[in-house]
N, C-alpha and C positions, 0 to 999 in steps of 0.2 A: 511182436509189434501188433497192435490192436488195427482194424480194417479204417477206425476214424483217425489215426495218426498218417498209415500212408498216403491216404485219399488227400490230406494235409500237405503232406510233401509233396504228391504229385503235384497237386491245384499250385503250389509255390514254382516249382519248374516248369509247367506250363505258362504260368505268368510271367516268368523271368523271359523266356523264347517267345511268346507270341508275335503275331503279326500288328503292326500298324493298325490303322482305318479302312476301310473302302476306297477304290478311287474315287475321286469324283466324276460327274460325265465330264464328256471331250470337252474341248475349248478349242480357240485361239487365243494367242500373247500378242493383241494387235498392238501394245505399246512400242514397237522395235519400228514400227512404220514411221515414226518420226530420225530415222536413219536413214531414209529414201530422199533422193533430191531428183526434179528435173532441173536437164540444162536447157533445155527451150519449154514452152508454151505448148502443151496439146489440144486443139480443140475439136469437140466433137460434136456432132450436128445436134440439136435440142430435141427432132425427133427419134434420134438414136438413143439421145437419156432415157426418154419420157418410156420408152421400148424396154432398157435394161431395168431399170424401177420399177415397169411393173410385171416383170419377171416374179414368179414362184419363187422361194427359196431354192438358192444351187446345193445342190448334194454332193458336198467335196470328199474326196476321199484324203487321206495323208499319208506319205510312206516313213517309217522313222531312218531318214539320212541323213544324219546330221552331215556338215553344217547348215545344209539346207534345209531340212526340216528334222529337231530333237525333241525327241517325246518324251515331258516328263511324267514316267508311269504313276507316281504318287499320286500326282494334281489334275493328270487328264489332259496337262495343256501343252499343246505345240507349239514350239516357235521355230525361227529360223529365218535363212535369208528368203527362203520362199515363202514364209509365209508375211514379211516383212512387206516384200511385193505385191505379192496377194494381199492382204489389208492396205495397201497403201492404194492401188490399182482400182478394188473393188467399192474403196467410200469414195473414190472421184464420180467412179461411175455409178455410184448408189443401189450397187448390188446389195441383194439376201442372199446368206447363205447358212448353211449348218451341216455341220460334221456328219457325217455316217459313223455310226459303231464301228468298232473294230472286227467283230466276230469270229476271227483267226485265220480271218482272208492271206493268203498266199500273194505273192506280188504278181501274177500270174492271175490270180483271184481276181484284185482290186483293178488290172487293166481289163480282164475281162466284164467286171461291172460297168465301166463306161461304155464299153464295145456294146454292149445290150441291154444302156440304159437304165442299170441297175443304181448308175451314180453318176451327175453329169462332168465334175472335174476329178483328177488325180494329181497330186501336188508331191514328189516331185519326178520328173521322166523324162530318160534320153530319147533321140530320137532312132528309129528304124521304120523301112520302107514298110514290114508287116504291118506294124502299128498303127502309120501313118494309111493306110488304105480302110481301116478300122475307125476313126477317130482322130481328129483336130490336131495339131501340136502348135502354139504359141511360138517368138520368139525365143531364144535362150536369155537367160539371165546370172547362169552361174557354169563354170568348169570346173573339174575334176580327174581325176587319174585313177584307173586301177592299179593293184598291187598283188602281188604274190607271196604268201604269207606261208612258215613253216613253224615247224618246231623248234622251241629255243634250242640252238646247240646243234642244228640239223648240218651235218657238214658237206653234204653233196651242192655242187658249183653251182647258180643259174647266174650267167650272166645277161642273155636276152631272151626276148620271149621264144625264141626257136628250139632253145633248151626244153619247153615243157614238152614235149614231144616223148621223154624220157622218161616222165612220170606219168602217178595217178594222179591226177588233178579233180579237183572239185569246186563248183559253181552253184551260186543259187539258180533254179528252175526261172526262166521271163526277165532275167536280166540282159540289157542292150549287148552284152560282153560273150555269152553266151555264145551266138553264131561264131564269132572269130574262131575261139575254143574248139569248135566241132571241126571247124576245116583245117585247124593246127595237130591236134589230139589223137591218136588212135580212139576210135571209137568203142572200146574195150579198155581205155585206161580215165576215159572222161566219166565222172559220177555228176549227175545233178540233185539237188535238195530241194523238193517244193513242199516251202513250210511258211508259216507266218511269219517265221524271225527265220534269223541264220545258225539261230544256237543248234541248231542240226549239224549243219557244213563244218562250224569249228569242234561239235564236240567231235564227229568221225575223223579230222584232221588228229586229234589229240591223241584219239585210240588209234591211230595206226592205219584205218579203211583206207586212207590216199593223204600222199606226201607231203602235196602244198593245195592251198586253195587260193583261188581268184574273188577278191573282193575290191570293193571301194575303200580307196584308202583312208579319206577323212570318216569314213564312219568305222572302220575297223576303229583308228586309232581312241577313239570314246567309244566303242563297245569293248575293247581290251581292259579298259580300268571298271565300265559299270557292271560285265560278264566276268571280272577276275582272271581273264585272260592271261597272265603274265609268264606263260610256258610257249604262247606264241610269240611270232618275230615277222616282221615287212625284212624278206629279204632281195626284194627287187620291185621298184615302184618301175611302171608303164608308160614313160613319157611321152611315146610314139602314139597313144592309143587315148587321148582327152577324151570326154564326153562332156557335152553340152547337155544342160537341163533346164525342160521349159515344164510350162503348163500341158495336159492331157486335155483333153474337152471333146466329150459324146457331143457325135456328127449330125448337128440339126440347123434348119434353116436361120434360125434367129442365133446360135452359138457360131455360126459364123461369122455372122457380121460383130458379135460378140470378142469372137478373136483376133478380127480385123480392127475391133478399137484396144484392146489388151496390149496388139503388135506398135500399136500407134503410140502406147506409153512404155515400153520398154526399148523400144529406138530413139525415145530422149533422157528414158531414166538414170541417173549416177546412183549405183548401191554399191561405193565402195566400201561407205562409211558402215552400213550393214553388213559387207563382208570381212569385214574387219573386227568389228566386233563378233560375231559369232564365228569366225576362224578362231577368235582367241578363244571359244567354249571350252578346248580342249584344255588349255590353263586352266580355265572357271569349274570342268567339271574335273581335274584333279583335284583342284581344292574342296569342290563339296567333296570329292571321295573321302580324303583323307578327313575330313572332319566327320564326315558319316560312320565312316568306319571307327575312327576313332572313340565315336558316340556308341557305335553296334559293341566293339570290343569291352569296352569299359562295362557295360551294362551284363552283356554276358557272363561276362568272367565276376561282376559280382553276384550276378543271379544263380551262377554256375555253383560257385562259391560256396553261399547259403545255404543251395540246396544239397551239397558235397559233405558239406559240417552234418546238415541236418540227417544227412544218411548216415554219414559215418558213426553218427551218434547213435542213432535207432539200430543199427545194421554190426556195428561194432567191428571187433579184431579181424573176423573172421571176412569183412569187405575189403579190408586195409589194402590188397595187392590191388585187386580192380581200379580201386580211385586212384591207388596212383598210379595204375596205368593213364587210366581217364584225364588226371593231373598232366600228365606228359605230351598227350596231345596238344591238350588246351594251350599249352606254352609253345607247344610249334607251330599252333595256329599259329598266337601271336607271332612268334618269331617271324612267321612268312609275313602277315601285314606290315612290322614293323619296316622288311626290307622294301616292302611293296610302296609304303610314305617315302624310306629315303630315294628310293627311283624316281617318284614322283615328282620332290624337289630337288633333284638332280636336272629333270628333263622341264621345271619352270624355269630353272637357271639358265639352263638352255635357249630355251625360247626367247626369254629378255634379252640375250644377248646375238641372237643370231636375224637376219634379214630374212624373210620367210621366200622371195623369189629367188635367188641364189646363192643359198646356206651360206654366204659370205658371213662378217662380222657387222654386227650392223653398226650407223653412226655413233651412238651413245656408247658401244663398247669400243669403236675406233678413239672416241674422244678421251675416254678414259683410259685407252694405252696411249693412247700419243702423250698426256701428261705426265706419267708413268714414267715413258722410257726418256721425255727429254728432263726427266729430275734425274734419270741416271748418266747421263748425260754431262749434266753441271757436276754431276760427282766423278766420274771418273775419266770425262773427256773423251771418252773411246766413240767413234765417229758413229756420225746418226743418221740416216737418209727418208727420205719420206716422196714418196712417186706418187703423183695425180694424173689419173688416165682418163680419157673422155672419147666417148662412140663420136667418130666422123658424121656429121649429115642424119642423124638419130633420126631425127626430125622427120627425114623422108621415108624411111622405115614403115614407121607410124602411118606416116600420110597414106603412104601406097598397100601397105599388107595388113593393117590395123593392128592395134595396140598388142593385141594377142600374139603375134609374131614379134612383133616387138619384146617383149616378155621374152618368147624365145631364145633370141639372136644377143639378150643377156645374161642367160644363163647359161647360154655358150661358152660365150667370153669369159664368163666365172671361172669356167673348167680348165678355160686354156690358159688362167691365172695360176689355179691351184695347181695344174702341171708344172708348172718354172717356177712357182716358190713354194718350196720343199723345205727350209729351216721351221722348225718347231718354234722359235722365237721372234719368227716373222709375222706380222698378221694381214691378211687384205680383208677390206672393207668395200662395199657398197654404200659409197660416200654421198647421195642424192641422185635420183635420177637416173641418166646414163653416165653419172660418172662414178669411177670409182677410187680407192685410196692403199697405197700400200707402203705399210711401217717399215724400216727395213736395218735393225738394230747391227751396231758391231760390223758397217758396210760403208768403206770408202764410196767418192762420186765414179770411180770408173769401173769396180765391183756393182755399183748400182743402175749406171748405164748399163751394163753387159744384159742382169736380171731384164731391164725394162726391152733392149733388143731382143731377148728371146721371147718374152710375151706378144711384140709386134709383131715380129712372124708368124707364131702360131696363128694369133686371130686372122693374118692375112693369110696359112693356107686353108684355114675355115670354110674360105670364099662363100659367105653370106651373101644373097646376092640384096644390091641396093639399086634399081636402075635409076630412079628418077632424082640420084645424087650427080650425075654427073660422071661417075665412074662405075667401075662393073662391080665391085665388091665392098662391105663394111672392110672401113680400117681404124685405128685408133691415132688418136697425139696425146705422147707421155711428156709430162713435165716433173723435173727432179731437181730438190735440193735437200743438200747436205749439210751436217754442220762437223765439222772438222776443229773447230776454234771459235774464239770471239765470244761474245755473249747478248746471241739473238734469242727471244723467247717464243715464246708457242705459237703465237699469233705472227709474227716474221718469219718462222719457217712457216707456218701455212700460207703465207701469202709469197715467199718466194719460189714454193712448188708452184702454187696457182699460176705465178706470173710467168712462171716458163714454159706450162702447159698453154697459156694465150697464145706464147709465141710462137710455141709450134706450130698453132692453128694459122695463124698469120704468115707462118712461112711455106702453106703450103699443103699443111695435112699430113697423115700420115708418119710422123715421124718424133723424136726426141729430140728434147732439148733441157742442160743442166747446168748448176752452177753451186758452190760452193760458198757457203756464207759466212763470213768472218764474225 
């Protein structure tokens, strides 16, 4: 083969594998600010504006966590719920500001740039007393959970966090989660990773260095698909252990009163609607995966292809074994992508169908089994039950321990649901609010009362406490009907559940009440 023919094939195979474009420089995606709403009026003095306006541009730093802040490396641009905040926050009060390069700053790196003026904000950061003696912290605007992550397949137990004590464990270097870790850990089994990303921590995870590591859960779960992940596993999420995430802001006179107006708009702000949309990123970025991938794959395997013929034709018999060795990979790749999509849309089906605060079923999948089971129903008569539960005095929950508790003291109640209903063909649902709904197929009225009194006690030995209800503890009232006979349709059983659960409220609280519908 002549030196101007390989030169040929090379130039083809490198063409087929190259890279994309450049990124572009950094950005903000400040379109997601129209996601932000207040629920009151903030005002702030004319000469506080006139002060932040003619600020310098701010030197914002960005951490990529998604949901709060996702970096897409192609385009340069960030979005998120923090930066939704940030842009919504900063054109009220008519800030400048511009990105800082990335440079391959460590999280460690980028707090310490505010710490010494190197960058005036960091977007986004828990809080810690260290920190906080360093440098500003705003209001919080977002919660999240750590998780403990292994290898798929890993079989040793962790059931709480005291278990880690048992292993190697591994953290990134300057993460709020960190300190817990050190006073839990042998100090001889805790590894930390000061790196710009985490693609450290998982690849040592993979190879064997240490057993599980300690990460953020919503951002493992979008770096698991955009890092290829899929040999790791969340094998125990951190309930006990929330963190709050605000703004960072290097400690100057005029950044104070700065964070004193930021504090003044995030104590009226509503980002649900922004947290909600970007909670869902992790649906939006299976889908770009799979169509990426799919695009990566496609391309490969014909550039692959091409250049495979074209060898095998210059190169002859005597290549023949090589390529199809070569050939056999390429086809496991795919095979693994392949399985990699259908997981993918496995875990969208998922998500559609499930309530995201109490892995309950959520209304639209309740609605669609309730039609389901009462056609089976008209077909074979065999008895149908449906229980509507409602939290006592919610209301005061909220009022007295704030929403976030409130959140809690329902995801409890979830648990002590899924504990007493155990049939595979039953479903409960998180039916609105504090109420919630459960199917209860092939279940006479006094089989169905039994189900709904073991639920009520469970939540009552919970003992949540509720003082400014009147009584010392959360309790629920179940309302239940059944159909047995007759020919009521969907909308009369859902209202003669509803009507019994009134009357429990009405008589008293606490307790059940049923009836059987002809």
């Amino acid at each position: 083969m002549s030196r101007r023919s390989a030169a040929a094939i090379l130039g083809l195979l490198m063409w087929g594998l190259s890279p994309g474009p450049a990124p572009a420089a950094q950005a903000m995606d400040c379109a997601g600010a129209r996601y932000v709403r207040l629920n009151e009026p903030v005002v702030v003095a004319p000469e506080a504006l006139a002060e932040f306006r003619a600020l310098p541009p701010l030197r914002v730093l960005a951490l990529d966590a998604p949901p709060m802040v996702r970096r897409d490396a192609d385009r340069g641009v960030y979005s998120g719920i923090g930066i939704d905040v940030w842009c919504f926050i900063a054109g009220r009060l008519g800030l400048r500001y511009e990105l800082v390069p990335e440079r391959g700053l460590t999280v460690a790196g980028k707090i310490g740039q505010v710490q010494t003026d190197g960058a005036d904000v960091l977007i986004p950061l828990s809080l810690r007393p260290d920190r906080a003696r360093h440098g500003l912290f705003t209001r919080p605007y977002y919660e999240s959970r750590y998780a403990v992550i292994a290898r798929k397949g890993w079989q040793s137990p962790i059931y709480r966090m005291a278990d880690l004590a048992h292993y190697r464990v591994g953290v990134v270097h300057g993460v709020a989660f960190e300190p817990i870790l050190r006073d839990l850990v042998p100090a001889g089994q805790l590894r930390t990773y000061d790196q710009a990303s985490s693609d450290g921590l998982f690849q040592a995870l993979r190879e064997g260095e240490i057993d599980v590591a300690v990460f953020n859960k919503s951002i493992f779960t979008e770096k698991r698909y955009s890092r290829e992940y899929f040999d790791l596993e969340i094998v125990l999420v951190l309930q006990e252990y929330p963190r709050a995430y605000r703004f960072y802001v290097s400690d100057t006179p005029v950044h104070r009163r700065l964070v004193r107006a930021f504090d003044s708009y995030l104590a009226a702000l509503d980002v649900s609607e922004s947290v909600a949309r970007h909670e869902e990123g992790e649906g939006q970025l299976i889908e770009r995966y799979v169509a990426q991938r799919s695009q990566r794959v496609l391309l490969q395997v014909a550039g692959g292809a091409a250049a495979l013929l074209a060898l095998a034709f210059f190169l002859a018999l005597r290549r023949y074994r090589r390529l199809s060795r070569l050939l056999a990979e390429r086809n496991q790749h795919i095979l693994q992508q392949q399985e990699a999509l259908q997981a993918a849309n496995l875990e969208l089906e998922k998500q559609n169908q499930t309530d995201s605060l109490t892995h309950l079923a959520n209304r639209r999948h309740f609605d669609q089994t309730l039609a389901r089971e009462h056609a089976r129903w008209r077909r074979t008569g065999s008895p149908l039950s449906l229980m509507m539960l409602d939290v006592d005095h919610f209301k005061s929950v909220n009022d007295h321990f704030g929403h976030q508790a409130g959140d809690d003291y329902l995801s409890a109640i979830a648990r002590a649901m899924r504990g007493n209903v155990v049939r595979p063909a039953d479903l409960m649902a998180r039916y609105g609010g504090e109420e919630f709904a459960c199917l209860l197929p092939d279940t006479g009225s006094e089989a169905a009362r039994a189900v709904a009194e073991r639920i009520r006690e469970s939540v009552a030995r919970l003992e949540l406490p509720n003082p400014r209800a009147g009584v010392p503890h959360v309790s629920v009232s179940i309302g239940i009907a059944t159909l047995e006979g007759g020919h009521a349709g969907v909308q009369e059983f859902l209202a003669g559940a509803d009507a019994q659960l009134y009357a429990a409220k009405r008589a008293g609280r606490n307790r059940i009440h049923a009836t059987v519908l002809d």
